[in-house]
C-alpha positions in Angstrom: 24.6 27.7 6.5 24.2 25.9 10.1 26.4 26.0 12.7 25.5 24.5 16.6 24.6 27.0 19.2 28.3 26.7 20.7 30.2 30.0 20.5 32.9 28.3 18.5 30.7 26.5 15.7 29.4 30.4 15.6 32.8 32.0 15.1 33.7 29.2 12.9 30.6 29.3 10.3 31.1 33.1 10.4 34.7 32.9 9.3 33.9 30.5 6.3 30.8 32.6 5.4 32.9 35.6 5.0 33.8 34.1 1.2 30.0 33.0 0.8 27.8 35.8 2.5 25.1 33.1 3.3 22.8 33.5 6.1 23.8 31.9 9.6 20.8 29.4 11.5 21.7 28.5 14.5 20.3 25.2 15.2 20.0 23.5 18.9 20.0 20.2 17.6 23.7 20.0 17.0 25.5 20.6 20.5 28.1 18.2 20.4 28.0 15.3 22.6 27.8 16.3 26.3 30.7 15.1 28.1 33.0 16.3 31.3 35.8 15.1 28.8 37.4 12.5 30.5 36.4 8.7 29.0 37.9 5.5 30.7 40.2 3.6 28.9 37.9 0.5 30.2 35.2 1.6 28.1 36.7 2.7 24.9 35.7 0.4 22.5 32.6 0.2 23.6 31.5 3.8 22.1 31.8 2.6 19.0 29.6 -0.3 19.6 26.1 2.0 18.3 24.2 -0.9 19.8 25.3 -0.8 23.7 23.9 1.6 25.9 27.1 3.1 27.2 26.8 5.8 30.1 29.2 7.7 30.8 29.6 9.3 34.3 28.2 12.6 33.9 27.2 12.7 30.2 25.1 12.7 27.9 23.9 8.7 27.6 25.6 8.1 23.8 22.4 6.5 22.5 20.6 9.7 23.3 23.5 11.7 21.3 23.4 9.0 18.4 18.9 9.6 18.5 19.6 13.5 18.3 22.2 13.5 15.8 20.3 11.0 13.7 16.8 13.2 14.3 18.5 16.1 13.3 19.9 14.9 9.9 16.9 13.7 8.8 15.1 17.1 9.5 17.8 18.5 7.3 16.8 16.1 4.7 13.4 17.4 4.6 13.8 20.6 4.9 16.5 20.4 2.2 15.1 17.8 0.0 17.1 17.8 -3.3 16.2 19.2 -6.1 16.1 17.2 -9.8 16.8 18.7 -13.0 
């Protein structure tokens, strides 16, 4: 089971692995977007246009988020390649 380095994805995996008794890896490559929590209306749409280079002030840069989210999956899909039967 992964869970993000935040103290709540910690608690959270913890809760669900007390029906699955898995072990917990915590893994720095899935902080959730870093953000002061306030987004302008003004730019709204534009996060979900992957292609611009929003910036928000004081934040994480969204196509840097989008790179480590994307980096991070397909680590999971090597280390986790499926298995055929």
């Amino acid at each position: 089971m992964l869970a993000s380095p935040l103290r709540r994805a910690v608690q959270t995996a913890e809760i669900i692995n007390k029906y699955h008794n898995l072990p917990i890896e915590i893994d720095g490559a899935w902080p959730e977007l870093q953000t002061d929590g306030r987004v302008e209306a003004s730019i709204w749409h534009d996060l979900f246009d992957f292609d611009k280079e929003v910036h928000l002030a004081n934040n994480e840069p969204l196509n840097e988020f989008f790179d480590r989210v994307y980096a991070a999956i397909d680590a999971l899909k090597t280390k986790y390649k499926p298995t055929r039967s």
